[in-house]
C-alpha positions in Angstrom: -8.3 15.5 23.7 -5.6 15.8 21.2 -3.8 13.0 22.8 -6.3 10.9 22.4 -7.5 11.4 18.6 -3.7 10.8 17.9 -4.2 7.8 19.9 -6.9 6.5 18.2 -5.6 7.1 14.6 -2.4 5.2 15.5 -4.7 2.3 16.5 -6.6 2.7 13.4 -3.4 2.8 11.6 -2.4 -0.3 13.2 -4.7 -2.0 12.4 -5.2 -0.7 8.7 -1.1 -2.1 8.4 -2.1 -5.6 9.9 -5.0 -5.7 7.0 -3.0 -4.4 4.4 -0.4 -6.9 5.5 -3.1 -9.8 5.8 -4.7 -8.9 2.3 -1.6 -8.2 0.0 0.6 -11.3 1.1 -1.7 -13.9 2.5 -4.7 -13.1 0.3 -7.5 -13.2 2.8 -6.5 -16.7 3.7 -4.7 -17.2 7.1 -1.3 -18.3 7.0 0.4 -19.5 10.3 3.8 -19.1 11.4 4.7 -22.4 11.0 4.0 -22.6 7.5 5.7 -19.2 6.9 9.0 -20.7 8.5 8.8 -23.9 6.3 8.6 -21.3 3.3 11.4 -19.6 4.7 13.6 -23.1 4.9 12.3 -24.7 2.2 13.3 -21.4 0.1 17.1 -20.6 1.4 17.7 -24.1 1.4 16.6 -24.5 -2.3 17.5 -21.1 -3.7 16.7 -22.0 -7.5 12.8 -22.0 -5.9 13.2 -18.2 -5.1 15.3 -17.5 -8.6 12.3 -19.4 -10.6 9.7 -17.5 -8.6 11.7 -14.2 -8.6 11.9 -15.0 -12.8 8.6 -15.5 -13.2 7.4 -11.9 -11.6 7.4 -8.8 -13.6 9.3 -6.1 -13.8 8.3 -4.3 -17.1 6.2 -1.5 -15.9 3.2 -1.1 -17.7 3.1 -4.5 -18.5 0.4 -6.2 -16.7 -1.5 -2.8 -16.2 -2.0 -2.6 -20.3 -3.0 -6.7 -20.3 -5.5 -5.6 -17.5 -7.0 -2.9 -19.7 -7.0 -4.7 -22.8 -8.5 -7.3 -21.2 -11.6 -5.2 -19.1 -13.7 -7.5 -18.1 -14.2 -10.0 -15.1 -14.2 -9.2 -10.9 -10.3 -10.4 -11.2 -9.4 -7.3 -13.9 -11.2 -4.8 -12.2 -10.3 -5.8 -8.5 -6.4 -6.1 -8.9 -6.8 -2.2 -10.7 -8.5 -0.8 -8.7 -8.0 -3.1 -5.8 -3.8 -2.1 -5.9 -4.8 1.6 -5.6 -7.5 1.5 -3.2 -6.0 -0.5 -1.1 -3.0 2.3 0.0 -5.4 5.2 -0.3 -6.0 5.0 3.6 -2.0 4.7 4.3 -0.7 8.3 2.4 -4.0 9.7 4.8 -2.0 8.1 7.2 0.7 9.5 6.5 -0.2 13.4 6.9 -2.7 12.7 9.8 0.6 10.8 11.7 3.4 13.0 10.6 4.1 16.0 12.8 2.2 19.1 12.4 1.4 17.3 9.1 4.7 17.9 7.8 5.3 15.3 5.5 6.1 16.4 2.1 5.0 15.3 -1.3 8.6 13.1 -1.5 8.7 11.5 1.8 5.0 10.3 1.0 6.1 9.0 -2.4 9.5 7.0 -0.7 7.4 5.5 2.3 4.8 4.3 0.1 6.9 3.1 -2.8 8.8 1.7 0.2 6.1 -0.2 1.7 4.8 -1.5 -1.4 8.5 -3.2 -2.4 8.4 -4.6 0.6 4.9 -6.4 0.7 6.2 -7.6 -3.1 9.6 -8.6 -1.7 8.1 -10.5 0.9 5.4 -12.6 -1.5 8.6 -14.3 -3.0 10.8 -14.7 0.2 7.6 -16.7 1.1 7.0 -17.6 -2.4 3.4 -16.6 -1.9 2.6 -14.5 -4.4 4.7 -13.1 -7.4 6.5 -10.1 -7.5 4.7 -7.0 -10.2 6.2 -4.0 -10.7 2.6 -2.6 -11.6 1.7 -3.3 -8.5 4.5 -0.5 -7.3 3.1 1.6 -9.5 -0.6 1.2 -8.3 0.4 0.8 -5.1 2.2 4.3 -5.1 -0.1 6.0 -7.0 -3.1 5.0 -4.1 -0.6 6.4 -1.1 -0.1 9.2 -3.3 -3.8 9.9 -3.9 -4.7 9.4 -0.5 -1.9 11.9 0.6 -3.1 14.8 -2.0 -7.4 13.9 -0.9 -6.1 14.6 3.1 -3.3 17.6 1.8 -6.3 19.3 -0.8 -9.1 18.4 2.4 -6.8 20.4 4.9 -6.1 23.3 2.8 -9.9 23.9 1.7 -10.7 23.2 5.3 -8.4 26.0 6.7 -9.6 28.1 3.7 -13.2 27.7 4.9 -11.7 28.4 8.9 -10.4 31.6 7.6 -12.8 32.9 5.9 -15.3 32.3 8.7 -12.6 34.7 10.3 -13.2 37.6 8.3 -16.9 37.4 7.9 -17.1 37.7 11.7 
């Protein structure tokens, strides 16, 4: 039985990354391999397209977080805030429900999720489909890192509860 719940939460995993994957660099719209590999050598042939696209991301942090939240109104505001942090909620639950025993710590969450989330920026300008925001790091992190503590806090009142079942017996 224990085989198979790890089973299914590493299909459900799966397919959480192929989503994550789908919504952050292709933006709900379907992108084919074909026109990825003419991104690809249209941008190493032309590298001044990647340096201009690289040069027009951000990397002050803060930056486009405080525009949001100057600026609080619309889907688009509320949807990239939220959206950013939501989004990688599910992947530091993840995280704990895949790691051994549960044995991930606090760290290891906060370096594959800041990991993942360089990566999915990286990769929107390689492809020059999207621009790279440091904010988005920061969101990104800070969902993987809430979803981590909801599953760590979860367990430990859960074994609490287990526990004290125990001792009313």
């Amino acid at each position: 039985m224990k085989l198979m719940k790890r089973f299914i939460v590493l299909g459900l995993f799966i397919f959480y990354m192929y989503g994550i994957v789908r919504i952050i660099l292709f933006k709900f719209r379907w992108r084919d391999m074909d026109f990825l590999m003419h991104q690809l050598q249209r941008n190493f042939e032309n590298p001044d397209i990647l340096i201009d696209h690289l040069q027009r991301g951000n990397f002050i942090p803060f930056k486009t977080i405080f525009i949001y939240t100057e600026n609080l109104s619309g889907w688009h505001v509320l949807s990239n805030l939220v959206g950013n942090i939501v989004a990688f909620i599910p992947f530091g639950i993840f995280l704990v429900l895949l790691s051994k025993k549960r044995g991930i710590s606090f760290k290891g969450a906060l370096a594959l999720t800041l990991s993942l989330s360089l990566c999915l920026e990286s990769l929107q300008v390689v492809f020059t489909i999207g621009s790279f925001d440091v904010d988005d790091l920061i969101l990104n992190t800070a969902g993987g890192l809430l979803g981590y503590c909801a599953i760590q806090f979860y367990d430990k009142v859960y074994r609490l509860k287990e526990a004290q079942k125990l001792f009313q017996n």
